[in-house]
C-alpha angles and dihedrals in degrees: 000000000000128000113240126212112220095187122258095068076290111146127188103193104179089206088057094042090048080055106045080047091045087049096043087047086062105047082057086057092050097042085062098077101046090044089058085043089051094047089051087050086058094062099055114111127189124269115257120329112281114144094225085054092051105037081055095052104047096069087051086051091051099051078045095063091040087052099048095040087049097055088042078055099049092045089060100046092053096044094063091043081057085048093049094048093059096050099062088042092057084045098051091041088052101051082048096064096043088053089058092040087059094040084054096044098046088048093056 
């Protein structure tokens, strides 16, 4: 596909854009494991009750809630820019053929 100059020394390349979704697409996939990983971090309680062994653990369950927070963030986040992504490449697609709707029209 063309790329398209949208003024401004701006570019929209379809090619670059299905990459940038494929590769997005994959970081998700990836994403799936540590969140589980991260959900199962947030259930571990500390041994016993000494208050040495708590007052350790608390920091780390802390850091846990902020980590796990921070990558359902992220996948958020990433899911919209995918989003996003495929938005303007419907609506690029679909300028393209009517573009060639009107090219073939015209021509008949």
């Amino acid at each position: 596909m063309a790329r398209v100059d949208l003024g401004g020394g701006t570019y929209f390349d379809p090619d670059q854009v299905q990459q940038a979704i494929n590769h997005l697409k994959a970081v998700l996939a990836m994403m799936v494991p540590d969140i589980a990983k991260a959900e199962s971090l947030l259930h571990v309680r500390a041994p016993g009750n000494d208050p040495l062994t708590a007052q350790f653990h608390k920091p780390m369950q802390d850091a846990h809630q902020n980590d796990y927070k921070a990558l359902l963030d992220l996948q958020a986040k990433t899911k919209n820019d995918v989003a996003n992504l495929e938005a303007a490449m419907k609506h690029y697609l679909g300028a393209d053929e009517a573009a060639k709707y009107a090219l073939s029209a015209k021509g008949q």
